[in-house]
N, C-alpha and C positions, 0 to 999 in steps of 0.2 A: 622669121616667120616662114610656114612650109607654103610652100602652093598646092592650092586646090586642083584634084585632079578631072576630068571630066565626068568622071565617074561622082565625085560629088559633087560637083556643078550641078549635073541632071539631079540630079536628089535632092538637093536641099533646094533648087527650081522648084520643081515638081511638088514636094512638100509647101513651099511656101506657096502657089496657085491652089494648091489644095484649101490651105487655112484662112484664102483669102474667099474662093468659093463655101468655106463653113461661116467665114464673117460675114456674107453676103445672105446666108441661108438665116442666119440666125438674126439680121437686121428685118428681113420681111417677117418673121415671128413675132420680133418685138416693136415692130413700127406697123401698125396697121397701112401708113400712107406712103408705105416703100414696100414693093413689091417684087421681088427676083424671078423668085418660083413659086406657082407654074407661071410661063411667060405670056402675056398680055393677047402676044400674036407674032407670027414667024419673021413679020417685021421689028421687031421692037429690039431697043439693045438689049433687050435682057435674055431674048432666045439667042439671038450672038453671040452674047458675052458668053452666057452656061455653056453652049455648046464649043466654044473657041477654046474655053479654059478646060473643060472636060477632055478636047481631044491635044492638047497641049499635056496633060497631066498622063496619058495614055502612050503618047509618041515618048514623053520623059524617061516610066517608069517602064517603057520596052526596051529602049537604048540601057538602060541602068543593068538591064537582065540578061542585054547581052556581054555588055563589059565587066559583071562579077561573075559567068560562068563559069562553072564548075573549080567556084573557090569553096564549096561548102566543108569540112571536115567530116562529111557523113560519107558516107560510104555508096558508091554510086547503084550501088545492085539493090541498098535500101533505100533512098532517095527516089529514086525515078517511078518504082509502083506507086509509093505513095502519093507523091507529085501528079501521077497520071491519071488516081484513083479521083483528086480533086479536082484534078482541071474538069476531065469528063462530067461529075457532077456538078461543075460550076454550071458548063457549056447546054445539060439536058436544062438544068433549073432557070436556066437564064432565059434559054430558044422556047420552054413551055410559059414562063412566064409572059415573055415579048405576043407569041402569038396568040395569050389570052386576052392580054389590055389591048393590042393593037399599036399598028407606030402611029399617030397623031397622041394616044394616051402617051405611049414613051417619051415622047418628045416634049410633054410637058401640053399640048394641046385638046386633052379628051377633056372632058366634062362630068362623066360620070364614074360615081364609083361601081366598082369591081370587084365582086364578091365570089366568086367561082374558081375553079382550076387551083393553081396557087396560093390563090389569094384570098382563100378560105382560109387560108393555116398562117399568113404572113401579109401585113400590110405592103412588104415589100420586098418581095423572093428575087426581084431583080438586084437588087443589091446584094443578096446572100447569093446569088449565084454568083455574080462577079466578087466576090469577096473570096469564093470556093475557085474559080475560073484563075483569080493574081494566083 
C-alpha cells in the first residue's frame, strides 16, 4: 500500500468538506424542519459551521496549488494569460457582485432579494466568479 502524500491528504480533505457541505445543502432542501442555509443568525451553529467548513475547504485548495505548481504539461507562456485572463474575471465578477448584495446578504444574513447589477443576469454571479477566480 503507497502512502498518501500531503498533497492528496489536502485534496481528498478538502473534497470530502466540500460533499459534506452539499450534504448539508441539500438536507435543508429536502427537510423543511432542518435548516443550514441561509443561517438563522451569526450565532447559530449553522453560520459557524458554513463558514468554518467554507474557510477550511479555501485554506485546503490553496495549499493543494501550491504543492502541484507548475506540474502542468502546458506550456507556461500559454498557461499564465489564460490563467490570468480568468482569475481577473473571476476577481471584477466576484467584488461587483459582493458590493451589490452587500456582506450581511453574503454572509447568508440579508433578507431580501436582489435583482439589479449582476444579479439581473445570474441568481448567483458570486459563485461564477469564484468558480472563474480557482
Amino acid at each position: 500500500m503507497s502512502e498518501i502524500t500531503m498533497k492528496q491528504f489536502l485534496f481528498l480533505g478538502s473534497v470530502t468538506i466540500e460533499v459534506l457541505y452539499l450534504v448539508l445543502f441539500v438536507m435543508t432542501i429536502r427537510r423543511p424542519d432542518f435548516r443550514f442555509w441561509p443561517p438563522p443568525s451569526r450565532r447559530s451553529w449553522q453560520f459557524f459551521t458554513s463558514w468554518l467548513l467554507a474557510a477550511l475547504v479555501l485554506v485546503g485548495f490553496f495549499f493543494v496549488g501550491l504543492l502541484d505548481f507548475n506540474s502542468s504539461i502546458l506550456n507556461t507562456w500559454f498557461r499564465f494569460p489564460i490563467g490570468l485572463i480568468l482569475h481577473l474575471s473571476g476577481v471584477i465578477i466576484g467584488s461587483w457582485s459582493f458590493t451589490t448584495l452587500g456582506l450581511l446578504a453574503t454572509i447568508g444574513l440579508g433578507d431580501e432579494l436582489i435583482t439589479k447589477g449582476p444579479y439581473q443576469y445570474s441568481r448567483n454571479p458570486q459563485y461564477i466568479g469564484d468558480i472563474l477566480h480557482i
